[in-house]
N, C-alpha and C positions, 0 to 999 in steps of 0.2 A: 404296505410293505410286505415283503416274502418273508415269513417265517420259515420257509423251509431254508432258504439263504445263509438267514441267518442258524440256525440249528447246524448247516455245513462246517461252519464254522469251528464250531466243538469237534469236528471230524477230522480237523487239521492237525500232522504230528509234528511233534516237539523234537527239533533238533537242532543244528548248529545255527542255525539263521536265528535263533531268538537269544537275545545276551541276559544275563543272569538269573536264567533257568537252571535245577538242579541238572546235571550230567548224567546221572543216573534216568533223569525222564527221558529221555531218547527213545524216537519209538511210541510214546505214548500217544493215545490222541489226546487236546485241549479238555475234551471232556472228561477224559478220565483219570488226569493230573486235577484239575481241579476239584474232583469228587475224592481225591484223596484229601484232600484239604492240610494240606502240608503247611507247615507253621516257617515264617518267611524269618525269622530268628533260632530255629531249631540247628543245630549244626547238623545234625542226623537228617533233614528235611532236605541239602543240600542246595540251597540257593548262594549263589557265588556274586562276589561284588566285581561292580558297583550292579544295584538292582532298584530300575524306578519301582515304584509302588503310588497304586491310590488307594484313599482310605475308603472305605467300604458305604460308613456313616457318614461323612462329612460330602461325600459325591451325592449322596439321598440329600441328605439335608441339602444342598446348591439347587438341585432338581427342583426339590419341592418349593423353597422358597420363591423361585424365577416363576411357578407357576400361578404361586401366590400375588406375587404381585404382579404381574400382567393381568392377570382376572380381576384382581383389583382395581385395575386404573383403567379397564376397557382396550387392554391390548390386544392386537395377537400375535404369537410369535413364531418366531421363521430364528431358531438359532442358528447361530453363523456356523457351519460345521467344518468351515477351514480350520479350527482351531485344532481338532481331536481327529479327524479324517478318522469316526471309527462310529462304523453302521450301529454295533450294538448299542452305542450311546446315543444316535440320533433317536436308536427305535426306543431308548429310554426316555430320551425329548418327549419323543410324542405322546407316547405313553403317559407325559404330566401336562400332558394339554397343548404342546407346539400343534397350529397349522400344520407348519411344514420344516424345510431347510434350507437356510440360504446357504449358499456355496461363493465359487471365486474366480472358477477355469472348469472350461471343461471337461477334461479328466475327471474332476471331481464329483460332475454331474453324472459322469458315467457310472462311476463307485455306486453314488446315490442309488443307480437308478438298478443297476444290478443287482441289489437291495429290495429293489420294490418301490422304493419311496416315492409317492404320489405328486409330492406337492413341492417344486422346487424354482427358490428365486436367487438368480442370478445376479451378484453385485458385483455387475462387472460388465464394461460393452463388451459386444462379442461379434466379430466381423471377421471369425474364419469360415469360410465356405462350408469344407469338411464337416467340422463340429455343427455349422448349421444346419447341413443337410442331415446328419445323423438325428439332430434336436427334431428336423422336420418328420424323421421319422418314427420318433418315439412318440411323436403327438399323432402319426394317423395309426399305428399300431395299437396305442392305447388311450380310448376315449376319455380314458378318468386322470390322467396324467393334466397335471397344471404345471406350466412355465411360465417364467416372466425376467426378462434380463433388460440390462439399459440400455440407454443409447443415448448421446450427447454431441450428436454431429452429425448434421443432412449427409456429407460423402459414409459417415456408418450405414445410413437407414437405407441409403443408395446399395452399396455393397449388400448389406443385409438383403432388402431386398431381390438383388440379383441375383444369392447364392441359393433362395429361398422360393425361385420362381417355380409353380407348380405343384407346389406344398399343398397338402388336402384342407391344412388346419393355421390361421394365421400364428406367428408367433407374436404373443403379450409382450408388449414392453413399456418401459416406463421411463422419461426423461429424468437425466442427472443433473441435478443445481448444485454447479460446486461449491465449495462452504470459502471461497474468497482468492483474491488472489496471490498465487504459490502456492494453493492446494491441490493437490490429486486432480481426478478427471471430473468431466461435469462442465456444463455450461457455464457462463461465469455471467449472462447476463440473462433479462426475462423477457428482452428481445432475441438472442439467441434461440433460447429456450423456446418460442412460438415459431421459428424456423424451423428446429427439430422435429415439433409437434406435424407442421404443415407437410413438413416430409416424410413422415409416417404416415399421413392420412392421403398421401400420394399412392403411398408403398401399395399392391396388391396381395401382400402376403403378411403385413404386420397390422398390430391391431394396437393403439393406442390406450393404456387403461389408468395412468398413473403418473405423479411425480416418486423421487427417491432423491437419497443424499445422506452424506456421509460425517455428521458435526464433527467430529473426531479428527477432524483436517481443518476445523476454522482458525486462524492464523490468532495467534494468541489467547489461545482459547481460556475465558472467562464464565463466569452462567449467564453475564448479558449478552455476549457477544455469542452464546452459541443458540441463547433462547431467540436472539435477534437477526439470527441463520435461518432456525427454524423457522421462524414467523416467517421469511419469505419462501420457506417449502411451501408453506400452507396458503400464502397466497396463489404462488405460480397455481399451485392445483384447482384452485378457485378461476382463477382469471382463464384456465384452457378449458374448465369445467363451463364459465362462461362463452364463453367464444364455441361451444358444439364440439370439440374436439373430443370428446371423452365419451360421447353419444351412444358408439358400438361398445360400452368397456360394459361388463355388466355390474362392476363394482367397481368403485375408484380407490384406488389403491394410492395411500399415500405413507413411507415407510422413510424409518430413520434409524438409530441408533446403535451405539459401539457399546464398551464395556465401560466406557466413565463419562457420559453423559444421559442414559437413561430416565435418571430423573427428569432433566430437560425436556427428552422428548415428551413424556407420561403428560407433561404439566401442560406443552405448548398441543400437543396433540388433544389435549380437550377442548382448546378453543376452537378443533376443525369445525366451521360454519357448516350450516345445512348445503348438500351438493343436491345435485339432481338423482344422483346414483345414491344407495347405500353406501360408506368409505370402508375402506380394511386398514388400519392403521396396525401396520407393519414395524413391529420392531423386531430389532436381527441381533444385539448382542450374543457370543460367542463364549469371551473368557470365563464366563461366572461357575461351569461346568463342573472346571477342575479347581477356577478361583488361584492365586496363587498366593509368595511371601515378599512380593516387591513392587511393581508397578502397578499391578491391579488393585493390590492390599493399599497403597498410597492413593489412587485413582476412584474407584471404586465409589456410587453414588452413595451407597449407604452409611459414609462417615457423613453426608451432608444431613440423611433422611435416617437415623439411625432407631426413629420408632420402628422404622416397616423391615428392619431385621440386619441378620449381616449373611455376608457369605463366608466362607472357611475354607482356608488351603488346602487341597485336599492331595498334594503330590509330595513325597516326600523320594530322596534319593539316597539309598544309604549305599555308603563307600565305606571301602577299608582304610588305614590306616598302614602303610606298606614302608614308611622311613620315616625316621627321626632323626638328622643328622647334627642336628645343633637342637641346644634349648630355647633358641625362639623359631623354631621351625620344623614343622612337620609334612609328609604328605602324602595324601588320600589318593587310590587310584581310582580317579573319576574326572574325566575334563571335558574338552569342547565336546566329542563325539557321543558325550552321555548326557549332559546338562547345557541347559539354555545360558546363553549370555550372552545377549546381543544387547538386551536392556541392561541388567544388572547382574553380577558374581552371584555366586548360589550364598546364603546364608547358612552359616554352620549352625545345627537346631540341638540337637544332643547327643551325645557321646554314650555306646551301647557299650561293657566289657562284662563278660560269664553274667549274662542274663540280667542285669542292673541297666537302668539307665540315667544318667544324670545330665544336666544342662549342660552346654557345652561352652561353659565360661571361659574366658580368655582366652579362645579360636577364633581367630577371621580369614574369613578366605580372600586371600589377597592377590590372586592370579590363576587362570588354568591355561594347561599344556594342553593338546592334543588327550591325552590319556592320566592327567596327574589336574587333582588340584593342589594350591603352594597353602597351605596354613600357616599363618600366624602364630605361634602361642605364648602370650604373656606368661611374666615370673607367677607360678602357682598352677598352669594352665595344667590338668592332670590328662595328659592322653600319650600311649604307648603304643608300640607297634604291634596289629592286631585287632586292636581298639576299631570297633563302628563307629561311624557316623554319619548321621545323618542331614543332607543338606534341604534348607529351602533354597524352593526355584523361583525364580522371577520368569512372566512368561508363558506362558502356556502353548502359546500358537507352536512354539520351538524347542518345548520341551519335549509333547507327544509324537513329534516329527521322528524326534531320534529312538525311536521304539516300538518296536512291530507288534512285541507282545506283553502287553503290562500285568502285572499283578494286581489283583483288587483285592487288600488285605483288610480285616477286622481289627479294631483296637490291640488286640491280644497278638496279633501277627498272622493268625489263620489265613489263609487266602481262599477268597469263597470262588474266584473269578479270573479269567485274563479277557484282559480286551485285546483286540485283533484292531490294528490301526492300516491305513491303505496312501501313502504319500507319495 
């Protein structure tokens, strides 16, 4: 990775394109707003609502745990970096032991790669010309540069191929076993799947090193039915591993995992059989990063494995409080363009007024606007106009989307940090 890249970064000034930044930082660079370390509750600090924030400890803590337990279970990991599109976080990835990054499109790869970042997998076919030829050039410009993206269809590895002809350096890839059918992309049988194979080893410019797939898409998804997915990843890889296909791979790469079946994979992945190659067992989970307060917090492996730790939401959104016009209804100015809700409504967490904070009892958020969320508030619910609060988010992939530049506050509200997001 480029550290001077990223160091750029801090070089960048604060002005109207970032929302709930003080107005007074205008003009500043990133770095030396955050070396003020301005308090994200100070009214004198001036940070204006609504303002995402991560917490500073809870984002270490998610780090350090994911690395915990990949190294524990003989992982390696490639996090999904479509979730945060934010360089300084992949280079915190790695920095706790990631491989590498998986990504989604290529745009994203580009982000990566203008970063520095060495080692990137593609979960995702990819059969534009353009972006192929640009991949092909990243790999003869840079020998240290690793790619690996799928492919699930002989007219792919055909196109790919063609876009691809005269390339210095083959591009890796790796066949997609879809997780059943109505799921996502991916072959859906393991005769398919050896036709895929047979057309990559046709190809003159791809180089066959792996299966992949996506449990996260198995149609009713149970822990038998996803462990009973996986088992036939691990066969296919076995049976092409058999058959010589995997010959030129120099490792067999065989990668799985979202943000609520990890377990699964940890467990099926130890029974990968001896191959002829060394295996890299590839997991990509994403959400765990920022972690959230709704589908991850319900999804999430470690309520099943609850020795080997938890993760902790680590995004919180604080809005104002801007009308009260009836006693059972209030509302926050914070909605679609500031907070995720595609899965689930932000969760009201607690109510800030002159420096106190208390639970934010008898609030629910019952809708958002464009720019409002609609609050609830039961008989007794105490919040006035003025009054902060702060929501949890459900989400993550679509939280960090809507925020170029985040705060990364301390318990106490200091902000030691902003992160720089790229969507």
């Amino acid at each position: 990775m480029s550290s001077e890249a990223l160091a750029r970064l801090a070089e960048e000034r604060v002005d109207h394109r970032f929302k709930g930044l003080p107005p007074d930082a205008d003009g500043l660079t990133v770095g030396e707003l955050a070396a003020q370390r301005r308090n994200l509750f100070a009214e004198a600090d001036g940070f204006t609502a609504p303002v995402l924030a991560l917490s500073a400890e809870r984002l270490e803590h998610n780090l350090a745990l994911m690395q915990t337990y990949t190294a524990r279970h003989g992982l390696v990991f490639a996090p999904h970096g479509k979730t945060s599109m934010a360089p300084q976080l992949f280079h915190r990835q790695i920095e706790h032991g990631a491989w590498g990054i998986t990504l989604a499109v290529p745009h994203q790869v580009r982000v990566a790669r203008a970063f520095g970042f060495q080692r990137v997998f593609l979960a995702n076919e990819l059969v534009d010309a353009p972006a192929l030829r640009w991949i092909a050039g990243e790999l003869a410009a840079d020998p240290g540069f690793r790619f690996i993206c799928y492919v699930d269809s002989v007219r792919g590895a055909e196109l790919m191929d063609a876009a691809l002809e005269g390339c210095a350096r083959p591009v890796d890839v790796v066949v997609e076993l879809g997780a059943g059918d109505g799921a996502r992309t991916g072959v859906r049988t393991e005769a398919e799947a050896r036709a895929v194979a047979d057309a990559v080893a046709r190809a003159r410019t791809l180089r066959l090193v792996g299966v992949a797939g996506y449990e996260g898409e198995v149609p009713r998804a149970d822990p038998e039915r996803v462990r009973a997915y996986l088992r036939r990843l691990v066969a296919l890889a076995a049976g092409l591993d058999g058959a010589g296909l995997l010959k030129d791979a120099q490792e067999i790469v065989v990668s799985a995992g979202g943000s609520a079946w990890f377990d699964a994979v940890a467990e099926v992945f130890e029974e990968i059989p001896e191959l002829s190659l060394p295996v890299l067992k590839l997991l990509r989970s994403g959400a765990y990063v920022s972690h959230d307060d709704g589908h991850y917090r319900r999804l999430t492996p470690f309520t099943r494995v609850p020795e080997e730790g938890a993760l902790e939401p680590a995004f919180r959104l604080w809005a104002q409080v801007v009308s009260r016009p009836t006693p059972e209804q209030a509302f926050a100015n914070a909605g679609k363009r500031d907070a995720a809700y595609d899965l689930d409504l932000p969760t009201a967490q607690v109510v800030r007024r002159n420096g106190v904070e208390r639970p934010a009892d008898g609030i629910t958020v019952t809708g958002l606007s464009d720019q409002h969320a609609w609050l609830r508030t039961e008989p007794g619910a105490d919040v006035e106009v003025g009054d902060w609060i702060a929501l949890g988010l459900s989400h993550p992939c679509t939280s960090f989307d809507k925020w170029q530049l985040i705060p990364v506050a301390e318990a106490d509200g200091t902000v030691v940090d902003y992160i720089r997001t790229f969507f």
